[in-house]
C-alpha positions in Angstrom: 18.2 13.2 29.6 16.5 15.2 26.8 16.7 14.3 23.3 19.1 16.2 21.3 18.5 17.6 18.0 20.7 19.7 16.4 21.5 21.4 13.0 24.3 23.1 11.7 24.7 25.2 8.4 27.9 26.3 7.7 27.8 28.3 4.2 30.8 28.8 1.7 32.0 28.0 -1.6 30.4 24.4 -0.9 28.1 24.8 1.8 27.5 22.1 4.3 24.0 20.5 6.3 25.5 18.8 9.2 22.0 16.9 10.8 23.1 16.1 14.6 20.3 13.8 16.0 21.1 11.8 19.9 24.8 11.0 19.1 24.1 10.4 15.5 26.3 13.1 12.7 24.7 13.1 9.2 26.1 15.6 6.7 25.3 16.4 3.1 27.3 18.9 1.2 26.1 21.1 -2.2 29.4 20.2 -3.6 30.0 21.7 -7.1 26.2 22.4 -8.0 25.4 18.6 -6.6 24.0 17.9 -2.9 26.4 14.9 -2.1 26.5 12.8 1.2 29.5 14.2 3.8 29.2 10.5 5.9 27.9 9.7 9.1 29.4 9.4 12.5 28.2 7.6 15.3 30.0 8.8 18.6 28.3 12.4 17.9 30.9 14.4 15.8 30.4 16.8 13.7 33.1 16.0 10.5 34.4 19.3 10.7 35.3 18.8 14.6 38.9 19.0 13.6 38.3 22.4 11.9 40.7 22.5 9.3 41.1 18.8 8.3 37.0 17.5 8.0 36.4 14.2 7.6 33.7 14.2 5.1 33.7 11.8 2.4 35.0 12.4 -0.7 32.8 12.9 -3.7 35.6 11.8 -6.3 35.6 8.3 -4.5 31.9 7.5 -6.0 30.3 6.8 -9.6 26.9 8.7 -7.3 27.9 10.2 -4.5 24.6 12.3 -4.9 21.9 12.2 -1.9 19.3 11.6 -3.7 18.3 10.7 -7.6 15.6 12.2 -9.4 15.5 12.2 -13.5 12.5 14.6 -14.8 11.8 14.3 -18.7 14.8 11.9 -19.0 17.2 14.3 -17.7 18.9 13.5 -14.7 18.5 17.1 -12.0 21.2 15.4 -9.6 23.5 18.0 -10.8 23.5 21.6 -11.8 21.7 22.8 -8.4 21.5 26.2 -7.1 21.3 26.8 -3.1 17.7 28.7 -2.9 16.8 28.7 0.8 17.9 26.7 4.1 15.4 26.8 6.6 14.2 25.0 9.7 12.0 25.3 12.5 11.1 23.3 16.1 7.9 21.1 15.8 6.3 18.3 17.9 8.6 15.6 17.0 11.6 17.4 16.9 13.3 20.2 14.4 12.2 20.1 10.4 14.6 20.9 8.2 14.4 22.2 4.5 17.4 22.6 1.5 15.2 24.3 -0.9 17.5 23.5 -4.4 16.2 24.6 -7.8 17.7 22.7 -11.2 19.2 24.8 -13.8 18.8 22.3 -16.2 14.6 22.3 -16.0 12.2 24.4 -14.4 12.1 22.3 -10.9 12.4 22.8 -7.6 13.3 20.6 -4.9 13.1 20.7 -1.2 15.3 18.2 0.6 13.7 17.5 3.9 14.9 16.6 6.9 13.5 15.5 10.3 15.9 15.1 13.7 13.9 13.9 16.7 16.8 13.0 19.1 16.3 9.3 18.8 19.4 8.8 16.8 17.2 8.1 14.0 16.3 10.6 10.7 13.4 11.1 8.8 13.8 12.3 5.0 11.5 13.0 1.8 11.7 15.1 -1.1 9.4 18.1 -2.3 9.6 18.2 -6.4 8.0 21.1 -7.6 6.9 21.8 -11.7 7.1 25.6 -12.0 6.7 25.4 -15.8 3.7 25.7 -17.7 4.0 21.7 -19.2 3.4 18.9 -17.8 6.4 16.3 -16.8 7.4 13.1 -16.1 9.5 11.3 -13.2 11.2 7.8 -13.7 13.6 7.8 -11.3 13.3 8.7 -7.7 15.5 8.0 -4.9 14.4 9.2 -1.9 18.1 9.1 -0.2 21.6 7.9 -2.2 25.2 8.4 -1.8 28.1 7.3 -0.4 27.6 5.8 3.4 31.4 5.3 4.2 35.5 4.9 2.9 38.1 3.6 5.1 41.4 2.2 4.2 41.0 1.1 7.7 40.0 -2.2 6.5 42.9 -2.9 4.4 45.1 -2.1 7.4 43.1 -4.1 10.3 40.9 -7.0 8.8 43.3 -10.1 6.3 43.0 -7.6 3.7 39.8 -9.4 2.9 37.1 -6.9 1.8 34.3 -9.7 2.2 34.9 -9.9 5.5 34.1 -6.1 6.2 30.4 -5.5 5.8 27.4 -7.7 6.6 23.7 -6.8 5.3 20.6 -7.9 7.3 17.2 -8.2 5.8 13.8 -10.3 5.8 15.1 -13.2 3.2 11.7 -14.7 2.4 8.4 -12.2 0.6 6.4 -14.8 0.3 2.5 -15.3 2.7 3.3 -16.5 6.0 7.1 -15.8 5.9 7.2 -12.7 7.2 10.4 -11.4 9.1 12.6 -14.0 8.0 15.4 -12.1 9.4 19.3 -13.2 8.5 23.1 -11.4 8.2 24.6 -11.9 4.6 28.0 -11.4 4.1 28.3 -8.5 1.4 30.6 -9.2 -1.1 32.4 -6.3 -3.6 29.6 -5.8 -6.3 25.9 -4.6 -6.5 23.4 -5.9 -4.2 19.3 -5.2 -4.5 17.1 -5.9 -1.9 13.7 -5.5 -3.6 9.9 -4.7 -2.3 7.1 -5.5 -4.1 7.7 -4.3 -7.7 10.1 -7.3 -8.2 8.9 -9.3 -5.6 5.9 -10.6 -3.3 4.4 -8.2 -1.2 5.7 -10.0 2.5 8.8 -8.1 3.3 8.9 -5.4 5.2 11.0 -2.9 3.3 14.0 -2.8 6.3 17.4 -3.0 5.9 20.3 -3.4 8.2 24.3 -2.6 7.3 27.0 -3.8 9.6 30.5 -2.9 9.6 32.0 -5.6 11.6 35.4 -4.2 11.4 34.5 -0.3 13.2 30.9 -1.8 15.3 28.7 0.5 13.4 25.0 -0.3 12.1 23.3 1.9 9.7 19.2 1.3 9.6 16.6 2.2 7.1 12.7 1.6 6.5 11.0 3.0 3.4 7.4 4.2 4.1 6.0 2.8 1.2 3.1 0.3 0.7 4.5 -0.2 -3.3 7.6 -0.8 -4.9 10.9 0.2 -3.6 14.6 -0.8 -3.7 17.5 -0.8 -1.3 21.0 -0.7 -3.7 24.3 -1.1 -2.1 27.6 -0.3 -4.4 30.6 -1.9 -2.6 33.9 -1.2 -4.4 37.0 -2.9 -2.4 39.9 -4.8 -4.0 41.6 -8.2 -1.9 44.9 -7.7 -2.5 44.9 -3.5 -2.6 47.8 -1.4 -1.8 46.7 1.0 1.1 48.5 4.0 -1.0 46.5 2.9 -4.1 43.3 6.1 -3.9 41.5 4.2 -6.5 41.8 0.9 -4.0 39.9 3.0 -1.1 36.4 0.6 -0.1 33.7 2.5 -0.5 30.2 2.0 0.2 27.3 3.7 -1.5 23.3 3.0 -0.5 20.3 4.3 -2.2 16.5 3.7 -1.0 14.5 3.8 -4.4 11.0 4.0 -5.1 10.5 1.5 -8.1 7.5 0.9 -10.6 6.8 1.1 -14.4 8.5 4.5 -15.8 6.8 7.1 -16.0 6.5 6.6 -12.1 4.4 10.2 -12.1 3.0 12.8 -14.0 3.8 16.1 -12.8 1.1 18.9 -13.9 2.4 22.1 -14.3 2.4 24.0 -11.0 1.8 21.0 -9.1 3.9 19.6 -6.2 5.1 15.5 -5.5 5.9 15.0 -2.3 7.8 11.6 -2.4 7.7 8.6 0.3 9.5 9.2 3.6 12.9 7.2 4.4 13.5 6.8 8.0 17.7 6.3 8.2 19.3 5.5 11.4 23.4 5.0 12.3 24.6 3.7 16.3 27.9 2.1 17.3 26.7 -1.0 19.2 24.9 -4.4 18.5 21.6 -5.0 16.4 19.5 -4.4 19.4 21.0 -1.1 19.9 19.8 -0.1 16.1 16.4 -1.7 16.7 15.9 0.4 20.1 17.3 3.5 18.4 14.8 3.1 15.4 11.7 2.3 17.8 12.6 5.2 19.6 12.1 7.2 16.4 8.9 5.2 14.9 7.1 5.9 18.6 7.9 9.4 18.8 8.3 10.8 15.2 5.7 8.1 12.9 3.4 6.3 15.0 2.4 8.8 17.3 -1.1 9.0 17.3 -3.6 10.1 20.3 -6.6 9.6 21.7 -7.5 5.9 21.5 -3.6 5.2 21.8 -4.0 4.2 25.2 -6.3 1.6 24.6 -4.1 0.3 21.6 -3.0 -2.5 23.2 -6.3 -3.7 24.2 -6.6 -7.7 24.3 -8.6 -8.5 21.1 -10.6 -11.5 20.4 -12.0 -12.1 17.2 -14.0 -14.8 15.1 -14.2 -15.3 11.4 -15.4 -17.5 8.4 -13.5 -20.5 10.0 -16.9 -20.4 12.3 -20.3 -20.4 11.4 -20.7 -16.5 12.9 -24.0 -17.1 13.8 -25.7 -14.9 16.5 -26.1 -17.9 18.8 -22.4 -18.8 18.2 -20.9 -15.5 18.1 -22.4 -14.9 21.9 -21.1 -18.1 22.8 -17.6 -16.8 21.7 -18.6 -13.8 23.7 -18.8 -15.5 26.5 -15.9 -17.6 26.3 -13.8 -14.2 25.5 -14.8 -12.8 28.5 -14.0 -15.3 30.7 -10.7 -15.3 28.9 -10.1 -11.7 29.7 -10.6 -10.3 25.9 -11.3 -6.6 26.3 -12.5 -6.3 22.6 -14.5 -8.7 20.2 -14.2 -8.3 16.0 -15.9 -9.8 13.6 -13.9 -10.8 11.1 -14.1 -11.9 7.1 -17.4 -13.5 6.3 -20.3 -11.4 8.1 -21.7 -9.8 4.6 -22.1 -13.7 3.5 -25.2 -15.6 3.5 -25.5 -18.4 6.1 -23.3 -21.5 4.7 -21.2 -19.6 2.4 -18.6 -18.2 5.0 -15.6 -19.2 3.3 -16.6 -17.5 -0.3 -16.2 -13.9 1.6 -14.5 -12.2 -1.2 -17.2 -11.7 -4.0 -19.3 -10.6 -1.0 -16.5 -7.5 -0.7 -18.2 -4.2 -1.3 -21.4 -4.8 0.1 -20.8 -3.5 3.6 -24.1 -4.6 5.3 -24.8 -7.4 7.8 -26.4 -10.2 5.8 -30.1 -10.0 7.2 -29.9 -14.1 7.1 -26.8 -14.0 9.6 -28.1 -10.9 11.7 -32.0 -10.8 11.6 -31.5 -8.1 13.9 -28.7 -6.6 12.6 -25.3 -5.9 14.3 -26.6 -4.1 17.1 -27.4 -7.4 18.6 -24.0 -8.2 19.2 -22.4 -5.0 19.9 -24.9 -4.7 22.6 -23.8 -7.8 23.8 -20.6 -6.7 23.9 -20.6 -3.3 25.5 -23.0 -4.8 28.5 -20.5 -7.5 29.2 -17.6 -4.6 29.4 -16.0 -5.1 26.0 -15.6 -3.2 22.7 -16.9 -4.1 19.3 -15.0 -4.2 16.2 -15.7 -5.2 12.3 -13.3 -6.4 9.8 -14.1 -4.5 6.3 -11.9 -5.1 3.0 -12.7 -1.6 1.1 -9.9 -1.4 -1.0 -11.6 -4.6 -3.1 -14.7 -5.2 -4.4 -16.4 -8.4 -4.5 -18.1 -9.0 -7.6 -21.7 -9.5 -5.7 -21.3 -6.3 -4.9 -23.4 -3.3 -6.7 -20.5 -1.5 -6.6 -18.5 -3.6 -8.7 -21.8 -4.2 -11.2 -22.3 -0.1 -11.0 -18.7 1.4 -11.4 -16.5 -0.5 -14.1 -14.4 2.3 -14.5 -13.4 2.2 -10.5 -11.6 -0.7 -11.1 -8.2 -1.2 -11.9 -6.7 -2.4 -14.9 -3.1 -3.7 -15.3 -0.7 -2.8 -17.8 -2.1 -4.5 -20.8 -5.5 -2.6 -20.7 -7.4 -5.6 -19.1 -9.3 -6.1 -15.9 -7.0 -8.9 -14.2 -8.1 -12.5 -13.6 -6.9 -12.5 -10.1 -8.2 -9.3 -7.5 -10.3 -8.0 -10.6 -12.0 -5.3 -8.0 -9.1 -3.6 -6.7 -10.6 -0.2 -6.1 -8.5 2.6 -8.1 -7.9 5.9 -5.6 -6.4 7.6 -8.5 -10.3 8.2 -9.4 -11.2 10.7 -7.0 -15.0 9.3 -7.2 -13.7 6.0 -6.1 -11.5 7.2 -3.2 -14.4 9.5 -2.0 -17.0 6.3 -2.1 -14.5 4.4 -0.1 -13.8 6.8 2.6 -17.7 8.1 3.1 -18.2 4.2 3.1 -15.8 3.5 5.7 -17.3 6.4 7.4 -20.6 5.2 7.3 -19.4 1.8 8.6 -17.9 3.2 11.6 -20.9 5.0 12.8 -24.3 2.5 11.7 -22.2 0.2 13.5 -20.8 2.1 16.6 -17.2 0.5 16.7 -14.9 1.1 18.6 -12.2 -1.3 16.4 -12.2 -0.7 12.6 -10.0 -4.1 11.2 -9.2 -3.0 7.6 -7.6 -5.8 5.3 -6.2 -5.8 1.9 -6.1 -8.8 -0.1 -4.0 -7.9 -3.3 -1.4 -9.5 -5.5 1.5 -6.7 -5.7 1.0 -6.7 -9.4 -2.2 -4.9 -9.1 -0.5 -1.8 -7.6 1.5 -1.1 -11.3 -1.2 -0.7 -13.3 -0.7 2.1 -16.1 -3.6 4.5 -16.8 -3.9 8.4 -17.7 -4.8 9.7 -14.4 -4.2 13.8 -15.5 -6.2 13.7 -19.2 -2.6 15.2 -20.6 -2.6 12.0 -22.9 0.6 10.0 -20.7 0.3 6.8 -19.2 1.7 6.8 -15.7 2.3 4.4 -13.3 -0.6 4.4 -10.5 1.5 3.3 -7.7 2.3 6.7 -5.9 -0.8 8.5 -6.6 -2.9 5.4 -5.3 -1.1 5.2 -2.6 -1.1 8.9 -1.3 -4.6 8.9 -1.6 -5.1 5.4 0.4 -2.7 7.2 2.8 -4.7 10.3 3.0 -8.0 8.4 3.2 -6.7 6.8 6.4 -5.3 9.9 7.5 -8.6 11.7 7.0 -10.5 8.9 9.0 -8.8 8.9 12.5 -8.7 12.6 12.4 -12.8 12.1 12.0 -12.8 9.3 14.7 -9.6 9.9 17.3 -11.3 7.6 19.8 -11.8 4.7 17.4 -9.0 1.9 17.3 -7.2 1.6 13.7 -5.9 -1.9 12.9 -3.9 -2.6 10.1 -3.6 -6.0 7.6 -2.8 -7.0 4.8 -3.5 -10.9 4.0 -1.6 -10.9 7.1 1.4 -9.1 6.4 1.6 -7.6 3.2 1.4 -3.7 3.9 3.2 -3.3 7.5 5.4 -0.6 6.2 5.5 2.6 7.8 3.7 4.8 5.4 0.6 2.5 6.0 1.2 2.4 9.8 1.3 6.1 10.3 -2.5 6.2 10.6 -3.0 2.5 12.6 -2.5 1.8 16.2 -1.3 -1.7 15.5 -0.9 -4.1 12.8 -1.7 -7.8 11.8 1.9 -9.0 10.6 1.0 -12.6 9.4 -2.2 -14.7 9.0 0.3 -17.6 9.6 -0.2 -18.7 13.0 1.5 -22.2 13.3 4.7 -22.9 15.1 7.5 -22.6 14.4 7.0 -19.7 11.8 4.7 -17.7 14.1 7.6 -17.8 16.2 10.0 -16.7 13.9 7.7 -14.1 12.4 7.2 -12.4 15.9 10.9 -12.8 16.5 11.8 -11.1 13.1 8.6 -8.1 12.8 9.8 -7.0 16.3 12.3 -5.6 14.8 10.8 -4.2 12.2 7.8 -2.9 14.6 7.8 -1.7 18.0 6.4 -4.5 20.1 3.0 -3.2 21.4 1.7 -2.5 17.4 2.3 -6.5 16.3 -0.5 -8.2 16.7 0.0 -11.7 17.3 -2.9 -14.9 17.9 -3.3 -17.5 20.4 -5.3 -20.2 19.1 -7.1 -20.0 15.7 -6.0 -20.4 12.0 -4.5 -23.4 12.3 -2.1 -21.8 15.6 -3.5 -25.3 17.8 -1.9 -27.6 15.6 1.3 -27.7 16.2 3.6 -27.1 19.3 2.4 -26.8 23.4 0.0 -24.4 24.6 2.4 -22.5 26.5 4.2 -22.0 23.4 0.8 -20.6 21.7 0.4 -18.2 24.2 4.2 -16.8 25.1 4.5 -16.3 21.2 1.7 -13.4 21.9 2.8 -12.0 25.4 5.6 -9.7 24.0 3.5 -8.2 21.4 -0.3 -7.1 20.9 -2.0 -9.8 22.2 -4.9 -11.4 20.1 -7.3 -14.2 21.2 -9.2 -17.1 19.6 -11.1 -19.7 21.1 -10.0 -22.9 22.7 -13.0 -24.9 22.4 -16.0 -25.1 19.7 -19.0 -23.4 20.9 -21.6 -26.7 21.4 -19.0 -28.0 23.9 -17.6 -26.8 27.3 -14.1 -25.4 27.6 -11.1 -27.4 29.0 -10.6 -26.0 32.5 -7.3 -26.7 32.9 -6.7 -24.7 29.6 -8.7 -22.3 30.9 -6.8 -21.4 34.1 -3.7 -21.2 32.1 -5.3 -19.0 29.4 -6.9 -16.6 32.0 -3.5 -17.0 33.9 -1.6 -15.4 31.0 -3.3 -12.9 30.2 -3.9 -11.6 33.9 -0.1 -11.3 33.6 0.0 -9.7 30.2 -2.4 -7.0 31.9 -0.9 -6.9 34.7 3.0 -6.9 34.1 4.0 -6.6 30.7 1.4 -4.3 29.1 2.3 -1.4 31.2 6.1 -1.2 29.8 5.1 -2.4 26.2 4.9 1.0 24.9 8.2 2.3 25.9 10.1 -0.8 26.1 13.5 -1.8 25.3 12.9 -5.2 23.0 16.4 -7.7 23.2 16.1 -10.3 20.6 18.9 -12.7 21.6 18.7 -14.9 18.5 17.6 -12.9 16.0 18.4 -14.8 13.1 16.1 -17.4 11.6 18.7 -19.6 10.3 20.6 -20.0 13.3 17.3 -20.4 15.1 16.5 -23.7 13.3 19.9 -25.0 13.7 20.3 -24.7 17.1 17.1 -25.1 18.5 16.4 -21.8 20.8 14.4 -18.6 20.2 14.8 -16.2 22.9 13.1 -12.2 23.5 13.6 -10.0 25.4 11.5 -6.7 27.0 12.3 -4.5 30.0 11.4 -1.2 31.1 13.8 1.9 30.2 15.3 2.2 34.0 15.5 -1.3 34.0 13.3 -2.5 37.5 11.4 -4.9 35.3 11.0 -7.0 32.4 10.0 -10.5 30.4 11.7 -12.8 28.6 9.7 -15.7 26.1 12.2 -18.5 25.3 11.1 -21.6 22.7 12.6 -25.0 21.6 12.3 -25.6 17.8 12.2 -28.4 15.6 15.5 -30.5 15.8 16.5 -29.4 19.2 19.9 -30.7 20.2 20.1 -29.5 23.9 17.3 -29.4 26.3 19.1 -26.9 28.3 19.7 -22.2 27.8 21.5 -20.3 29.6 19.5 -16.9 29.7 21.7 -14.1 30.5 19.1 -11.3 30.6 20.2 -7.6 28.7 17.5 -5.1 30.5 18.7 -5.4 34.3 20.6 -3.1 36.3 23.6 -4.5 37.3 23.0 -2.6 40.6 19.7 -3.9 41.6 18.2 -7.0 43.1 15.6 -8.4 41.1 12.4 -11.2 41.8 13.0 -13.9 39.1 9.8 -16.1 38.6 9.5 -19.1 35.9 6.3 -19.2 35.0 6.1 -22.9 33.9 6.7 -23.8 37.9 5.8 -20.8 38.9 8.4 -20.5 41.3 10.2 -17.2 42.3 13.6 -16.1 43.6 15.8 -13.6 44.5 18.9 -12.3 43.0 21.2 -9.4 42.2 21.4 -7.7 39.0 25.0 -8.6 38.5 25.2 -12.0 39.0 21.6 -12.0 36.4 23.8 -10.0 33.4 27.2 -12.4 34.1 25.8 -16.0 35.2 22.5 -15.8 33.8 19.4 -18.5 35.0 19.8 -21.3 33.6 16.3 -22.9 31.7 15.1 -26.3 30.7 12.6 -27.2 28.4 12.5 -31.0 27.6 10.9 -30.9 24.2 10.3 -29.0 20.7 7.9 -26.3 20.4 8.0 -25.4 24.0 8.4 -22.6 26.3 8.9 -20.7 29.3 8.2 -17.3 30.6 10.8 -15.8 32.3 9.4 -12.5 34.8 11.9 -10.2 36.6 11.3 -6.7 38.8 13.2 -4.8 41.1 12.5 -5.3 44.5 
């Protein structure tokens, strides 16, 4: 069926903007001279179905029921609002809305805007415009706010036990190599602040999940932002509340807050900030419902790039300073790549460094040539080598930091960033400063240059930066104020990207990060795909793919079978299952000097043949299931188990691991993508035996799997026949 995508304006004394998107209500009302939220609904209502008796929320139930925050000059503009214009118009993704609003308490205008794409699933950023003739300052920006629900509902139907009502899901651990950590926390009556970046590491994925257990409703979020943000939630519920008592009603209020040192921007006069994007999302079903919903949205309305977006999912193989790179043993990686079924090879961190010095790659940063030690014959070499043996040829570059062998670093002092004491940092002390339009238009013309001396078809870009380099404090506009660089930076680092895959649409775009540290969706929206971790040992790598599935659609997490450390720990099955549900990235299995293990081999060629063959072909619109999606529960009882399958349902995969402390040898599957009305072909790849059996009895009896040890797994295959 068609998308649906729908909005309706009804004007008045208090007009409202009712955003219809799938079966997914949104409404805001300009209530009083302030644009508040109306509520959501998930079975597709309008709030005003019942014509005379909405169902909006009310305002009076919340300290902030406005949709969004903005203070300009100190002065809050939340209130005070006069209705300019409500437009909207039809485009690619779906139908672009605009509130146009202007503040009679400064000379500002704001446009609330609105994307509905059908997927059940909104996209929303504000347009703050300066029409005065002096410059002004923002220090507080929420991008979306307000009350989400109130229901005495729960006082009638749940113990009268508001901490029983709501649970919150997030990514628990920021720290490297704990990426997508994902767990349900009870939420308690009180403030809650899940933070991103500014007041923590740089390692979680700014996602947020919000259960009501009591009505089976999940509201979703993702802030496109590479720097600080902020999800708040304001619960107000009492235990013991009378059901008559108004003041008693539980509420629930959410903002998504972009957060830094104040003043977060400098607005010139006549000049226009167009703030980060929130991407909001509400369903009645499970957690796998929201995630499908919201990958629906991210595929169609954020990471919808072209041209080299069919080969985005091409098998890379890469090899970095953990090697000696040498010409001789890079082409013996080559070859072993090839007969692995790689279809692309990168050379990763280390190949501007003198022979020997590998490891040191970051004071080498910024030079951006082959050393002529490494490559007497340049690059060419290899990406010859490459291309004649059928693959593509990729580089890793770090251009956002510069190594302090560079000549850039020794050349441009005032390209670098300086944190908010004046000084040059200790740590990351060449982190490249966009806000300096010279130093943004070095890094993109070098980038440029990179892609072309080099013909690649792969540009790997990584980004090795302690989050409190992105707060530095510096007057970017010569009006004499300090601002906060975070949101200029990063809209040029944005735009730079941006800029470069419109110059090179066939070129593949892959995003890191120190593995994980900028997957957010602001970043993504000019990469095919995206490193999520450089941790590659079990158990986390299983977790972390487990947990950035949900974050990401499947085919743009990359994942790594064998290398950086992913050998020591766990079976080889489990190595390479833990990549066949994602973007599937190679390393070797056996040094270069020596020959490789056959028997590895033939599984290693095995897999991949069927991650070519089977699962690639549905990645890109797949349902993903995650059956144990949180990590806690995952370490105490033992099983990890995803999920793909095809939207109509005639076929699909399934990865299932044992973990550390395993107390039964023994899962029942119950797959989640069949069709309860066809007959599938089951095979187990670990015997590699098939069968045959109906849809019905797969969704209510299940298949029953045995792994006898930790850090195992099996591949579970299913198609219609």
């Amino acid at each position: 069926m068609k998308p649906y995508a729908n909005i309706f304006y009804q004007p008045g004394e208090n007009p409202v903007f009712c955003y219809r998107n799938g079966m997914t209500v949104y409404e805001e009302v300009l209530y009083k001279g302030a644009l508040v939220s109306g509520g959501w609904n998930g079975a597709g209502y309008p709030q005003n179905v019942l014509t005379n008796c909405p169902s909006r929320l009310n305002p009076a139930l919340f300290r902030e029921p406005f949709a969004f925050n903005l203070d300009v000059n100190g002065q809050c503009l939340d209130y005070d609002l006069e209705l300019v214009d409500f437009v909207w118009a039809e485009e690619a993704e779906g139908t672009h809305s605009c509130l146009i609003l202007q503040s009679k308490l400064l000379p500002v205008e704001i446009g609330v805007h609105t994307l509905t794409d059908g997927t059940g699933m909104f996209s929303r950023w504000l347009r703050v415009e300066n029409k005065s003739d002096a410059p002004m300052t923002i220090s507080r920006l929420s991008v979306l706010a307000g009350g989400v629900e109130a229901s005495d509902m729960f006082a009638r139907s749940y113990d009268n036990d508001p901490a029983g009502y709501y649970e919150i899901g997030y990514f628990d651990n920021d720290h490297w190599g704990r990426e997508g950590e994902f767990n349900w926390h009870s939420l308690t009556p009180g403030t809650h602040n899940v933070d991103f970046r500014y007041f923590r590491d740089r390692y979680r994925h700014p996602l947020l999940f919000l259960k009501n257990k009591v009505e089976g409703t999940i509201w979703f979020y993702q802030i496109a932002w590479s720097a600080g943000c902020r999800f708040s939630l304001d619960y107000q519920a009492l235990r013991e509340a009378s059901n008559r008592d108004f003041a008693a009603v539980p509420r629930l209020a959410m903002k998504a807050e972009i957060t830094g040192t104040n003043p977060l921007y400098l607005l010139e006069p006549g000049k226009v900030l167009e703030s980060p994007v929130v991407h909001m999302g509400c369903v009645k079903g499970d957690l796998d419902d929201a995630v499908n919903a919201m990958h629906a949205h991210i595929r169609r309305s954020v990471l919808n790039l072209s041209a080299a977006d069919a080969s985005a999912c091409t098998v890379g193989a890469g090899m970095g300073a953990e090697h000696d790179m040498s010409v001789e043993t890079s082409k013996a990686f080559i070859d072993q790549f090839t007969e692995m079924g790689a279809e692309v090879f990168i050379i990763d961190a280390g190949w501007q460094n003198p022979p020997h010095r590998e490891m040191e790659w970051g004071p080498y940063n910024g030079i951006n040539h082959p050393n002529p030690q490494r490559y007497p014959n340049g690059l060419s070499e290899l990406s010859d080598c490459c291309h004649e043996k059928g693959m593509k040829f990729a580089l890793w570059v770090e251009i956002e930091r510069m190594g302090e062998y560079s000549d850039v670093f020794k050349a441009h002092p005032d390209w670098r960033a300086r944190n908010v004491y004046g000084e040059y940092p200790q740590q990351n002390n060449g982190f490249l400063d966009f806000t300096n339009p010279a130093a943004a238009a070095w890094a993109e013309a070098e980038l440029a240059r990179i892609i072309e001396e080099y013909k690649l078809d792969l540009l790997r870009v990584d980004y090795n930066i302690g989050p409190d380099e992105y707060f530095n404090m510096r007057d970017v506009t010569g009006e004499g104020i300090r601002e906060c660089v975070a949101l200029r930076h990063f809209q040029a680092v944005y735009r730079m990207y941006q800029n470069l895959k419109t110059r090179f649409p066939e070129v593949i775009f892959e995003n890191c990060a120190g593995g994980g540290g900028r997957t957010d969706l602001g970043m993504m929206r000019a990469f095919h795909h995206t490193w999520v971790s450089d941790w590659q040992k079990m158990p986390h790598s299983a977790l972390i793919t487990n947990g950035m599935t949900m974050a990401l659609p499947p085919e743009r997490v990359d994942r790594l079978f064998a290398g950086m450390g992913c050998h020591e720990f766990g079976a080889l099955d489990a190595h390479m299952r833990n990549v066949m549900l994602g973007h599937m990235s190679l390393n070797v299995v056996a040094p270069a000097a020596t020959t490789t293990n056959p028997i590895q081999m033939e599984f290693v060629r095995h897999s991949v043949a069927i991650y070519k063959d089977f699962i690639r072909p549905i990645l890109p619109t797949c349902r993903i299931f995650h059956h144990t999606p949180e990590t806690r529960k995952i370490m105490e009882e033992g099983w990890m188990v995803m999920e793909i399958a095809s939207p109509n349902g005639d076929k699909g995969a399934a990865t299932l691991f044992t973990m550390p402390g395993l107390k039964s040898d023994r899962y029942t599957f119950l797959p989640r993508g069949v069709d309860a009305g066809k007959t599938y072909r089951v095979t187990l790849d670990n015997s590699r035996q098939s069968f045959t059996v109906e849809g019905w009895k797969l969704l209510s009896e299940g298949i029953p799997i045995r792994i006898p040890g930790s850090m195992a797994s099996e591949l579970v295959l299913y198609q219609e026949v």
